[in-house]
mmJSON file of the N, C-alpha and C atoms, coordinates in Angstrom:
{"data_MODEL":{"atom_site":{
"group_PDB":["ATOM","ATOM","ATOM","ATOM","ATOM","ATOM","ATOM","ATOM","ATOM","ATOM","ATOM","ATOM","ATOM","ATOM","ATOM","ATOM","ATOM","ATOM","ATOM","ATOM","ATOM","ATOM","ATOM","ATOM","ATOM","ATOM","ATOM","ATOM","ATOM","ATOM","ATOM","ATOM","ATOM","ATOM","ATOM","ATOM","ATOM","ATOM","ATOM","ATOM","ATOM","ATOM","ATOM","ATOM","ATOM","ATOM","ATOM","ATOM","ATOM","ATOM","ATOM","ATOM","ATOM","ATOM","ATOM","ATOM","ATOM","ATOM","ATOM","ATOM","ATOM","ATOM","ATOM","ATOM","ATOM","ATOM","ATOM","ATOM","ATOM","ATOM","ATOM","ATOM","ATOM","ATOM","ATOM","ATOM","ATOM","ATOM","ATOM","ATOM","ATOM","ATOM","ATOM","ATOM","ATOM","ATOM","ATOM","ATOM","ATOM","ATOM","ATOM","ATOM","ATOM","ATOM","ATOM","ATOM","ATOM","ATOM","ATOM","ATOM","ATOM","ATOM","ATOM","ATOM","ATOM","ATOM","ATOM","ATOM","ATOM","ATOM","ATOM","ATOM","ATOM","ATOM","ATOM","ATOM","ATOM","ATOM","ATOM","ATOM","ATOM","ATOM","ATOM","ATOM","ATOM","ATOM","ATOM","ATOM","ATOM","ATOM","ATOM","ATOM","ATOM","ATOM","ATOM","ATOM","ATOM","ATOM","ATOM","ATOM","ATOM","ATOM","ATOM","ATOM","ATOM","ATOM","ATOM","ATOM","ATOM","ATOM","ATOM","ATOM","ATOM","ATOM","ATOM","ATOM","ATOM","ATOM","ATOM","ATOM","ATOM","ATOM","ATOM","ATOM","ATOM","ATOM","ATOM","ATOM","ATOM","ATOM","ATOM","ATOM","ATOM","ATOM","ATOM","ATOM","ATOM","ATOM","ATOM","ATOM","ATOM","ATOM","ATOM","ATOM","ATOM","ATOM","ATOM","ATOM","ATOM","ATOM","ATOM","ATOM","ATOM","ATOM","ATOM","ATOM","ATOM","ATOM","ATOM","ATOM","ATOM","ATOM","ATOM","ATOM","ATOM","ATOM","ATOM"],
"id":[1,2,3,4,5,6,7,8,9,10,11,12,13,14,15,16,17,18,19,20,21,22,23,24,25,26,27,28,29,30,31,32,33,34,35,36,37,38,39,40,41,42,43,44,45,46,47,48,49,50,51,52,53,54,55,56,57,58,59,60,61,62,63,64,65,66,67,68,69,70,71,72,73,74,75,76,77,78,79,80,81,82,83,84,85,86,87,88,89,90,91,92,93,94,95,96,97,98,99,100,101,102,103,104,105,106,107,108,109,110,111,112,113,114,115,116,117,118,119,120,121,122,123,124,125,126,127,128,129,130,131,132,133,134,135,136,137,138,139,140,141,142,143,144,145,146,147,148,149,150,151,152,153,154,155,156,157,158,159,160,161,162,163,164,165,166,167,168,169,170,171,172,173,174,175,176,177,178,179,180,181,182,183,184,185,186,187,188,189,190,191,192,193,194,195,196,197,198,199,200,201,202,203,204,205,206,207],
"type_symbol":["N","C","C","N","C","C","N","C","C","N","C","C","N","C","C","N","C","C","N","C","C","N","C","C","N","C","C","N","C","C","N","C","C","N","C","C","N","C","C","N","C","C","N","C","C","N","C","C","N","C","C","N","C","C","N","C","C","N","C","C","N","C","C","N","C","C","N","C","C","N","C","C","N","C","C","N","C","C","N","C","C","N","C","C","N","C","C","N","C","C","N","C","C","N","C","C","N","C","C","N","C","C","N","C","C","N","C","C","N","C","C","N","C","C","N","C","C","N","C","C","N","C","C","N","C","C","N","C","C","N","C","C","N","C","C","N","C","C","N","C","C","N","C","C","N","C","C","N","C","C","N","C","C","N","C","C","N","C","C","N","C","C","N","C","C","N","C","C","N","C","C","N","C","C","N","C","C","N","C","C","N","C","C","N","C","C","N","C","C","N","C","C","N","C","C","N","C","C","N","C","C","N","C","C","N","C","C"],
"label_atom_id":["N","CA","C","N","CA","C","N","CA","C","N","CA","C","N","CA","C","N","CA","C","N","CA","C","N","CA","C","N","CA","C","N","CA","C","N","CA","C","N","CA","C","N","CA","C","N","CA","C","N","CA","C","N","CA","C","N","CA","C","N","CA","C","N","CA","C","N","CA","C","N","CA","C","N","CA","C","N","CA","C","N","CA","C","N","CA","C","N","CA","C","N","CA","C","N","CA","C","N","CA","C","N","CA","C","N","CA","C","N","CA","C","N","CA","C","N","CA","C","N","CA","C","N","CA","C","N","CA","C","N","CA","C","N","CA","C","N","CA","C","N","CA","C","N","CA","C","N","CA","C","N","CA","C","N","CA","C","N","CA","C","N","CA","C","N","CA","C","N","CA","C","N","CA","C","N","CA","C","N","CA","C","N","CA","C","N","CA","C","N","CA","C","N","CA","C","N","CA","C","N","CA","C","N","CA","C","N","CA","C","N","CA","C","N","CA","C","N","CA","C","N","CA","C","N","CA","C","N","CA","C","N","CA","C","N","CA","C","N","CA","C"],
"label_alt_id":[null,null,null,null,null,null,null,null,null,null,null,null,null,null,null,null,null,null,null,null,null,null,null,null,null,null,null,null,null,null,null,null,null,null,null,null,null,null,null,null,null,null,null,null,null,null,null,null,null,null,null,null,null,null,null,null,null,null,null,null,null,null,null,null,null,null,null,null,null,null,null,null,null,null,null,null,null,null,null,null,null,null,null,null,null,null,null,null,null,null,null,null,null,null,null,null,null,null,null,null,null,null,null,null,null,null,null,null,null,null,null,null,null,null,null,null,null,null,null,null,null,null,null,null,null,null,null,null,null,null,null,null,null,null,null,null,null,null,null,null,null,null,null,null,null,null,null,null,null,null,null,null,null,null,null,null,null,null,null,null,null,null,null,null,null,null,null,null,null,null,null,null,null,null,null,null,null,null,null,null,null,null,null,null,null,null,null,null,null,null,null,null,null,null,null,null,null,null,null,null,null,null,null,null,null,null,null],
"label_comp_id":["UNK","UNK","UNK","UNK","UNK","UNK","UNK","UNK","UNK","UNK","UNK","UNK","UNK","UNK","UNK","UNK","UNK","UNK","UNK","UNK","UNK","UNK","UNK","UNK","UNK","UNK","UNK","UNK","UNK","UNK","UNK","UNK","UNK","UNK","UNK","UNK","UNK","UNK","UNK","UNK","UNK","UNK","UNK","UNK","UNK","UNK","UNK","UNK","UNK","UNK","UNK","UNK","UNK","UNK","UNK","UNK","UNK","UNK","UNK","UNK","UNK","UNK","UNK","UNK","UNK","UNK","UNK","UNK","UNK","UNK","UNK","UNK","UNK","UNK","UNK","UNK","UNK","UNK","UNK","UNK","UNK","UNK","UNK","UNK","UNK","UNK","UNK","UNK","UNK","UNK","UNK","UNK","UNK","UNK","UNK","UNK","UNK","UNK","UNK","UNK","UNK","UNK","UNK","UNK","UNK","UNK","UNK","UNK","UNK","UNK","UNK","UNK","UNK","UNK","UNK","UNK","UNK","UNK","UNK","UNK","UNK","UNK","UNK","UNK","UNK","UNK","UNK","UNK","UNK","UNK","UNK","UNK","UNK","UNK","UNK","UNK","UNK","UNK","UNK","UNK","UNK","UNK","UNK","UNK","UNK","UNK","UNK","UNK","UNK","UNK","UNK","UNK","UNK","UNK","UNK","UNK","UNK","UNK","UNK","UNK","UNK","UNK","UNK","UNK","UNK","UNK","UNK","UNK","UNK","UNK","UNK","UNK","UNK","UNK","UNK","UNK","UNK","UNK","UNK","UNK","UNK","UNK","UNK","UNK","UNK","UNK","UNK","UNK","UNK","UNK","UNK","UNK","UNK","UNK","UNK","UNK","UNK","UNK","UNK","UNK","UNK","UNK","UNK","UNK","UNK","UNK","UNK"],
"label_asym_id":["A","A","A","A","A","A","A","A","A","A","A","A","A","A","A","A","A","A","A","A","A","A","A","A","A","A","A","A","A","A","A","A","A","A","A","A","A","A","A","A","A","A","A","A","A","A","A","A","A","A","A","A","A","A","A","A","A","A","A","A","A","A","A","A","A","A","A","A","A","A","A","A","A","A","A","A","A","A","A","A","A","A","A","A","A","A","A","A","A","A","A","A","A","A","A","A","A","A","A","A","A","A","A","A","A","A","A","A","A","A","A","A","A","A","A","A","A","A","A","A","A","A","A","A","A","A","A","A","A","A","A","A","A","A","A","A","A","A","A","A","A","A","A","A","A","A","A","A","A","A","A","A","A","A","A","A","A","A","A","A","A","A","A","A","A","A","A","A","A","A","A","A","A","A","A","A","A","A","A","A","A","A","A","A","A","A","A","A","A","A","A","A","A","A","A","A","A","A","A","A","A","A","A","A","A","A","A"],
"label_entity_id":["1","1","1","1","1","1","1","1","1","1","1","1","1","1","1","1","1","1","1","1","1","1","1","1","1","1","1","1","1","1","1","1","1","1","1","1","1","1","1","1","1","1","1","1","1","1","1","1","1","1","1","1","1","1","1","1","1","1","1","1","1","1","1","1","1","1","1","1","1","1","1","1","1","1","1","1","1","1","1","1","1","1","1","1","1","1","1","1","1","1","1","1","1","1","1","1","1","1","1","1","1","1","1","1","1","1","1","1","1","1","1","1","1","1","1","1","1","1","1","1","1","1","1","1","1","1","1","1","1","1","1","1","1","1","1","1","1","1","1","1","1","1","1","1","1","1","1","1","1","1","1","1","1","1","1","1","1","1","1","1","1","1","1","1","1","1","1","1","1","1","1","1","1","1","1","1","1","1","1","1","1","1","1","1","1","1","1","1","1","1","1","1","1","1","1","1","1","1","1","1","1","1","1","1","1","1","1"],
"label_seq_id":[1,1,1,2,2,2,3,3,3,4,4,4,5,5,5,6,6,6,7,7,7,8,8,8,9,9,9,10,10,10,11,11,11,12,12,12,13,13,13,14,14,14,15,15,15,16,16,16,17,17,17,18,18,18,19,19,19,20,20,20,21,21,21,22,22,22,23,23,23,24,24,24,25,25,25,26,26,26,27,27,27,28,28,28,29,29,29,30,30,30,31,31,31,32,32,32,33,33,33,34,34,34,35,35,35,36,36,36,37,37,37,38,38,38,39,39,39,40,40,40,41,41,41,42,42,42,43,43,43,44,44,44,45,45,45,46,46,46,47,47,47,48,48,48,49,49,49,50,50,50,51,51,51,52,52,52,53,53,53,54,54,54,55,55,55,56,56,56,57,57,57,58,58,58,59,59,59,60,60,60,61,61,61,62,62,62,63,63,63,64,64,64,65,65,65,66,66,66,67,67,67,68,68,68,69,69,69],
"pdbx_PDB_ins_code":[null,null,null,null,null,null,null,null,null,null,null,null,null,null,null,null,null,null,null,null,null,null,null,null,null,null,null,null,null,null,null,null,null,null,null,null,null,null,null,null,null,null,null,null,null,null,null,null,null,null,null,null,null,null,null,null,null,null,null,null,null,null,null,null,null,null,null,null,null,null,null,null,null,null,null,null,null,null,null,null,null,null,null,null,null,null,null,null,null,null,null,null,null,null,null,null,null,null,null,null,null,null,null,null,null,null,null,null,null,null,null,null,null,null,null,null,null,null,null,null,null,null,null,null,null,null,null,null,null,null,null,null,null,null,null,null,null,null,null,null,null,null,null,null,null,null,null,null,null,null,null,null,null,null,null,null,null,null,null,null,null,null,null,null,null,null,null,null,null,null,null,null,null,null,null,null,null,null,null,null,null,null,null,null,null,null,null,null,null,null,null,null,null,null,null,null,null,null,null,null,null,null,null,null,null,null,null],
"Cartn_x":[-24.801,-24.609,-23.112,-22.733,-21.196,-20.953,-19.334,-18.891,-18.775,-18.741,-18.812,-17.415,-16.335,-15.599,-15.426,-14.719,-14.961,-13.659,-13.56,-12.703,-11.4,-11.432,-10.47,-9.705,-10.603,-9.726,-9.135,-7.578,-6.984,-5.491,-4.614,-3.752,-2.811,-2.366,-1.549,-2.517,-3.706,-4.493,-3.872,-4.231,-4.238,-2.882,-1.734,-0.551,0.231,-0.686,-0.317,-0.922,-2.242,-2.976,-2.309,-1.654,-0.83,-0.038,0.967,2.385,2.207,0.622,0.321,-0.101,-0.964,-1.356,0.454,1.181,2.831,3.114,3.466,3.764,3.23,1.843,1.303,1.22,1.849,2.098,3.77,4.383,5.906,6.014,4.853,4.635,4.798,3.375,2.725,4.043,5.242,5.99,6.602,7.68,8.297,7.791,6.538,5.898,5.787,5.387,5.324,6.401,7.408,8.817,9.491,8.923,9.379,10.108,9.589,10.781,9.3,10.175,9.121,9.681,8.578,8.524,8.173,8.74,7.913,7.731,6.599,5.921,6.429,6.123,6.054,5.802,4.725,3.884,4.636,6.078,6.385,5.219,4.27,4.237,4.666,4.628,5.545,4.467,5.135,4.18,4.94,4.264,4.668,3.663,3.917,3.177,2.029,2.706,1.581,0.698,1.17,0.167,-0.035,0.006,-0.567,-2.08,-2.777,-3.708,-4.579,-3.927,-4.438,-4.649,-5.794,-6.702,-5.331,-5.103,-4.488,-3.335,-1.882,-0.31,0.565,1.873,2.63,3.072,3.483,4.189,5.791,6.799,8.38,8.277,7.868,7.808,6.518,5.978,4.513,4.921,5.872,5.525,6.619,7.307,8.07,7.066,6.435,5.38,4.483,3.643,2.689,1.533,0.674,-0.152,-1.087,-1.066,-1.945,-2.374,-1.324,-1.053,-0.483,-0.756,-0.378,-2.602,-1.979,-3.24,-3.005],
"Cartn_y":[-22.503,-21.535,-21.407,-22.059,-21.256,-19.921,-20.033,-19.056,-18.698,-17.605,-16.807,-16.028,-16.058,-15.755,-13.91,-13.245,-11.744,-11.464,-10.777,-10.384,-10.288,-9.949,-9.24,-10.171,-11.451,-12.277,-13.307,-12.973,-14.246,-14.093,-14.703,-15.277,-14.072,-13.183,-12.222,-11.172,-10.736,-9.905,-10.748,-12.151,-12.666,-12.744,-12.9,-12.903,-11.472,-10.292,-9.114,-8.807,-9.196,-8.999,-10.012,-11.342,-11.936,-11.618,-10.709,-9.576,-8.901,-8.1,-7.008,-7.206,-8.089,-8.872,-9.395,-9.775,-10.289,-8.86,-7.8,-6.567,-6.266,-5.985,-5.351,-6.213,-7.116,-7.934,-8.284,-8.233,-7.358,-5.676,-5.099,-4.252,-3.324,-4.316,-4.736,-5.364,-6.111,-7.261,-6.269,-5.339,-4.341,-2.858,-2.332,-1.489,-2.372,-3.731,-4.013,-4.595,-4.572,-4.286,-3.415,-2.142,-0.573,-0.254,-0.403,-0.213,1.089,1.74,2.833,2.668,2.605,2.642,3.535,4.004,5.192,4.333,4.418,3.663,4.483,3.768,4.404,5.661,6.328,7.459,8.213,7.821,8.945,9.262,7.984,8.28,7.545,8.245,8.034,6.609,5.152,4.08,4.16,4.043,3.196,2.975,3.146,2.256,3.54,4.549,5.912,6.128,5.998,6.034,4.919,3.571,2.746,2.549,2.994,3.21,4.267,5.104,6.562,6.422,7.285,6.837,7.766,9.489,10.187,10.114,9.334,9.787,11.075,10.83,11.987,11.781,12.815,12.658,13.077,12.486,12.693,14.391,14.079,15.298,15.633,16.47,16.395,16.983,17.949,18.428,17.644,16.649,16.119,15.273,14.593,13.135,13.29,14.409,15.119,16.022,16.659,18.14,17.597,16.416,15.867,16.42,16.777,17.16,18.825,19.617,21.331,21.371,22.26,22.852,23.907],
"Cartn_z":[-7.412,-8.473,-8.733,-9.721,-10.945,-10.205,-10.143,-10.533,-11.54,-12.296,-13.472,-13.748,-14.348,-14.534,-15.016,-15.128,-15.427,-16.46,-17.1,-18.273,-17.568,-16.422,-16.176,-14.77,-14.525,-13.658,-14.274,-14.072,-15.496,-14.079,-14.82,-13.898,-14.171,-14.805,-14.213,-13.293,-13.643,-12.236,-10.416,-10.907,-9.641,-9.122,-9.85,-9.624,-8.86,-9.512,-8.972,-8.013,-7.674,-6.301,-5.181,-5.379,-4.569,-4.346,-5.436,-4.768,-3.82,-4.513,-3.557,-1.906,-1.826,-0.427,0.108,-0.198,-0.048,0.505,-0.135,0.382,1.366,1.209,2.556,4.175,3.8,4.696,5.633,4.567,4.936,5.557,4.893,5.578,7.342,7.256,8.774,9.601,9.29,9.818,10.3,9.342,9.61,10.411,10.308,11.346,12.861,12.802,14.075,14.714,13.986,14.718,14.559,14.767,14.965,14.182,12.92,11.187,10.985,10.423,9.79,7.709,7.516,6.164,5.008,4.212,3.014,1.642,1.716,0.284,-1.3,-2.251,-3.053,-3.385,-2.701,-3.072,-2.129,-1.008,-0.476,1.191,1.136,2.714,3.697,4.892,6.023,6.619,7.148,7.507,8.92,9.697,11.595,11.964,13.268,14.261,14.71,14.627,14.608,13.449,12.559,11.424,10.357,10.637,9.739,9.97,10.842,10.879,10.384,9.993,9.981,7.788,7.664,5.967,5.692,6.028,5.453,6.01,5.787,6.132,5.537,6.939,6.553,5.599,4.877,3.541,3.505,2.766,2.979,2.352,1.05,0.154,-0.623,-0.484,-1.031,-2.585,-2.475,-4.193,-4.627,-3.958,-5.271,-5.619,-4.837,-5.473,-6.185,-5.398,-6.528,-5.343,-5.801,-5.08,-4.23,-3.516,-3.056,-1.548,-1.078,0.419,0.259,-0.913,-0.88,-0.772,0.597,1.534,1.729],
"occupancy":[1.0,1.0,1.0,1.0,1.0,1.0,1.0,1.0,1.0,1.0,1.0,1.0,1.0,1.0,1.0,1.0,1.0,1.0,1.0,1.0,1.0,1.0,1.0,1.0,1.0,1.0,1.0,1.0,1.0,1.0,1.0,1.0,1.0,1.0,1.0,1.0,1.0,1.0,1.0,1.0,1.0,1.0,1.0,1.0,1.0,1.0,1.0,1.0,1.0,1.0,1.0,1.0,1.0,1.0,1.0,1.0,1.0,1.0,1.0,1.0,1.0,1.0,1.0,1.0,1.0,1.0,1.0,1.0,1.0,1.0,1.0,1.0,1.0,1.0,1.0,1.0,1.0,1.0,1.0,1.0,1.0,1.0,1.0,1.0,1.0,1.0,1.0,1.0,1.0,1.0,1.0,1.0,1.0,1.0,1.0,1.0,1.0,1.0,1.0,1.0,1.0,1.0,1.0,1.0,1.0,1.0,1.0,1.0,1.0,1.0,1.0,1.0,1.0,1.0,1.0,1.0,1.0,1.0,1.0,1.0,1.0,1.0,1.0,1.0,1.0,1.0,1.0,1.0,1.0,1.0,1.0,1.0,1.0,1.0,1.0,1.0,1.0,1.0,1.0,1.0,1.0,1.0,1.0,1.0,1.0,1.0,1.0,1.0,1.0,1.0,1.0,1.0,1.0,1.0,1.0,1.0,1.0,1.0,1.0,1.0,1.0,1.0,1.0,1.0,1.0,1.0,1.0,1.0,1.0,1.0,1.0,1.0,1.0,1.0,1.0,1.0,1.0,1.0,1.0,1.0,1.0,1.0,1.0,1.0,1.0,1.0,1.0,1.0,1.0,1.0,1.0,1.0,1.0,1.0,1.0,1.0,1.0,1.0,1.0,1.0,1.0,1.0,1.0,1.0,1.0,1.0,1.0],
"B_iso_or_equiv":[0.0,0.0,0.0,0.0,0.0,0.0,0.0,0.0,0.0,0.0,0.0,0.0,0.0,0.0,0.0,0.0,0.0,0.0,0.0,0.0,0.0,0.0,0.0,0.0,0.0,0.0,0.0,0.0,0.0,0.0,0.0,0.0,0.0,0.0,0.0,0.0,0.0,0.0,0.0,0.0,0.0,0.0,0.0,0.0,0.0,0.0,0.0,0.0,0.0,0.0,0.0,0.0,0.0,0.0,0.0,0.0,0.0,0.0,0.0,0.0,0.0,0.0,0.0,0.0,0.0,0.0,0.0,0.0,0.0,0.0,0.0,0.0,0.0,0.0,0.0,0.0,0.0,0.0,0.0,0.0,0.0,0.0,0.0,0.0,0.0,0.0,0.0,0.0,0.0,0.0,0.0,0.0,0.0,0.0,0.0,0.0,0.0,0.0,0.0,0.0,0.0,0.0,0.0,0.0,0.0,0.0,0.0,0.0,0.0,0.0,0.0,0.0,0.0,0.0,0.0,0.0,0.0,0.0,0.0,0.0,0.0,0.0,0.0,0.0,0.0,0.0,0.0,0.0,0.0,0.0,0.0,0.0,0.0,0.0,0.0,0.0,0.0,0.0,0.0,0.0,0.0,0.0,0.0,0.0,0.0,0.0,0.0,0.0,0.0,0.0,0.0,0.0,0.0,0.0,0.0,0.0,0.0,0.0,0.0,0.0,0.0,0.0,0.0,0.0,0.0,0.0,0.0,0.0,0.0,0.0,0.0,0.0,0.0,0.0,0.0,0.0,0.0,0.0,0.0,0.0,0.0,0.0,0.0,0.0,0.0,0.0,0.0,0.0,0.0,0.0,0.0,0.0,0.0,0.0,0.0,0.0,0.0,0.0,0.0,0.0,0.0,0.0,0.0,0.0,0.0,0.0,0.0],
"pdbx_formal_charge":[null,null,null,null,null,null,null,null,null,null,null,null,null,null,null,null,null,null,null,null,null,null,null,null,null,null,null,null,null,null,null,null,null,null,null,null,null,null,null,null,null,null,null,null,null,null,null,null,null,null,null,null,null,null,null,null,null,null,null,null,null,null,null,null,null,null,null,null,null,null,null,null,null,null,null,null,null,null,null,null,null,null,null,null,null,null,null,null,null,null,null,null,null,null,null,null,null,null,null,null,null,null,null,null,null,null,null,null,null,null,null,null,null,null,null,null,null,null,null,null,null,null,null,null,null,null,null,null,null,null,null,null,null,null,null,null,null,null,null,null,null,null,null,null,null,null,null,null,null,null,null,null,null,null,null,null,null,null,null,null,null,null,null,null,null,null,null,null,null,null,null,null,null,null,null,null,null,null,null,null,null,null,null,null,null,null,null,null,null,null,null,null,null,null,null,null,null,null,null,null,null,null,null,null,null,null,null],
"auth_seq_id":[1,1,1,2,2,2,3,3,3,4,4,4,5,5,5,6,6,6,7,7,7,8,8,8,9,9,9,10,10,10,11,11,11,12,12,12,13,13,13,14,14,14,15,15,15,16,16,16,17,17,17,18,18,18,19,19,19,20,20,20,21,21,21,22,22,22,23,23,23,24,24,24,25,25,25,26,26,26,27,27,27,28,28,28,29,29,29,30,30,30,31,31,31,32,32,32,33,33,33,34,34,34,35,35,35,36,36,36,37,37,37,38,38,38,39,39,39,40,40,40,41,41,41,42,42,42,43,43,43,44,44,44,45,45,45,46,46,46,47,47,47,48,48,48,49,49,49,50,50,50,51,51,51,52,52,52,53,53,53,54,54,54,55,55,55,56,56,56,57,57,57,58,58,58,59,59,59,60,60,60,61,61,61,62,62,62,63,63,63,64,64,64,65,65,65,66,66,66,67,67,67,68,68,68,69,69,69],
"auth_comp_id":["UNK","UNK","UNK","UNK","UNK","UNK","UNK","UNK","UNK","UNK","UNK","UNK","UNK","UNK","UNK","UNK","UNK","UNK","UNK","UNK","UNK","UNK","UNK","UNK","UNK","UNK","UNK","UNK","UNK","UNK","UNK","UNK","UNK","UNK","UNK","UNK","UNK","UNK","UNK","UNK","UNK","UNK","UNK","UNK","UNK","UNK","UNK","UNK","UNK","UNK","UNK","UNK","UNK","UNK","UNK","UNK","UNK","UNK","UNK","UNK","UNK","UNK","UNK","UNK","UNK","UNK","UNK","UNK","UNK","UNK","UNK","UNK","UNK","UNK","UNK","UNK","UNK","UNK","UNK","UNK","UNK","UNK","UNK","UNK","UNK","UNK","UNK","UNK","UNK","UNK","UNK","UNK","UNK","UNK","UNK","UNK","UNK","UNK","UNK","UNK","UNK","UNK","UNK","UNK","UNK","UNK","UNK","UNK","UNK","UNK","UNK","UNK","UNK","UNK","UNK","UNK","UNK","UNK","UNK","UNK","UNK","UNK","UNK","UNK","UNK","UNK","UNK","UNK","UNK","UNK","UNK","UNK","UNK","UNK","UNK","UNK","UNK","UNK","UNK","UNK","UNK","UNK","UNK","UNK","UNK","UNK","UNK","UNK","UNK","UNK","UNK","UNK","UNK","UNK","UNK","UNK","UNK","UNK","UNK","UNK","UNK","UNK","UNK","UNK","UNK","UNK","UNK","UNK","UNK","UNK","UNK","UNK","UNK","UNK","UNK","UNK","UNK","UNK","UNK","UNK","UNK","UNK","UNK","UNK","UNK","UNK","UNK","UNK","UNK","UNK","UNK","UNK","UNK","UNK","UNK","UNK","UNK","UNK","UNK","UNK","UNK","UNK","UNK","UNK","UNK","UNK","UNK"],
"auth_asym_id":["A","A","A","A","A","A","A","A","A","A","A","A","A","A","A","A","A","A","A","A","A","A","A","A","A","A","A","A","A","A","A","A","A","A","A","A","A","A","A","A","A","A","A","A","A","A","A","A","A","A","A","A","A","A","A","A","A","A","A","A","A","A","A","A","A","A","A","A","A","A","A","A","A","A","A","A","A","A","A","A","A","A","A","A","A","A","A","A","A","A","A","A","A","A","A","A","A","A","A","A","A","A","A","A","A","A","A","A","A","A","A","A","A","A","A","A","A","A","A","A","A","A","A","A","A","A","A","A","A","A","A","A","A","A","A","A","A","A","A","A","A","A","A","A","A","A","A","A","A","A","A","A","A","A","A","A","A","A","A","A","A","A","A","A","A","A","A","A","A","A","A","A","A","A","A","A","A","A","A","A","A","A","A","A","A","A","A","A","A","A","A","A","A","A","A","A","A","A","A","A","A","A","A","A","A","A","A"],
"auth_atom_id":["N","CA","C","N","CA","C","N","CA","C","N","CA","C","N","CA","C","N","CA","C","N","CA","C","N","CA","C","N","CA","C","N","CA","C","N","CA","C","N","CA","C","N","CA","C","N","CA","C","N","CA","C","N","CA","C","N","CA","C","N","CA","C","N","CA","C","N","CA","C","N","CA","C","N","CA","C","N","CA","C","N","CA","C","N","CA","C","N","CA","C","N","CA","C","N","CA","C","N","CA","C","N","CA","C","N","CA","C","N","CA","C","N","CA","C","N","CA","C","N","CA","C","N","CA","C","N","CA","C","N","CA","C","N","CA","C","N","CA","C","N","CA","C","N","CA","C","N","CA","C","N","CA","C","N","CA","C","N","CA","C","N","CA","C","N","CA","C","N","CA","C","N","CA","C","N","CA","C","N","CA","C","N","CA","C","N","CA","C","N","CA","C","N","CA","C","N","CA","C","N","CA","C","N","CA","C","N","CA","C","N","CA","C","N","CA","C","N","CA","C","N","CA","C","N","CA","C","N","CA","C","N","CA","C","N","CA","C","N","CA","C"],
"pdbx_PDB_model_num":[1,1,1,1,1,1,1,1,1,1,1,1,1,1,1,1,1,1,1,1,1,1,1,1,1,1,1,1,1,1,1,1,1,1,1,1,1,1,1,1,1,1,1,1,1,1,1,1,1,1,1,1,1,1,1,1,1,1,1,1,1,1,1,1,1,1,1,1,1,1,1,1,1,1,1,1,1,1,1,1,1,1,1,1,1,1,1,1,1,1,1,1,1,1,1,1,1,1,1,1,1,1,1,1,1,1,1,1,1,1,1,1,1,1,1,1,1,1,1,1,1,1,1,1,1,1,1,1,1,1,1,1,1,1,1,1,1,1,1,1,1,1,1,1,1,1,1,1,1,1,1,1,1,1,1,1,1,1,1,1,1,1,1,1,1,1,1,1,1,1,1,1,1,1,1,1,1,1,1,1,1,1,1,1,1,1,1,1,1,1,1,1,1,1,1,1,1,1,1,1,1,1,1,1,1,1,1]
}}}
């Protein structure tokens, strides 16, 4: 059975999902050599919490209300 192509898989999707897989992989390089990292969104990445679904956050109301509890 064909693969079936989808509207939306064309060569810049795939180009940006290969950045993105590239990043999160520099990521990981730098947490597992005791680099702590803050993403875009302002959360805190290591070796304590790259595992963890919910991270610390640098600033919650500058980024946005995600973490006001």
């Amino acid at each position: 059975m064909a693969h079936t192509p989808h509207a939306f898989e064309n060569q810049i999707f795939d180009h940006f999902r290969k950045n993105a897989e590239k990043i999160n992989k520099a990521i990981e390089f730098l947490v597992e050599h005791n680099y702590t990292v803050i993403d875009l969104q302002g959360e805190i990445i290591n070796k304590e919490t790259i595992g963890l679904e919910k991270k610390p956050v640098v600033s919650p109301i500058r980024y946005n209300t995600r973490n006001r509890e």
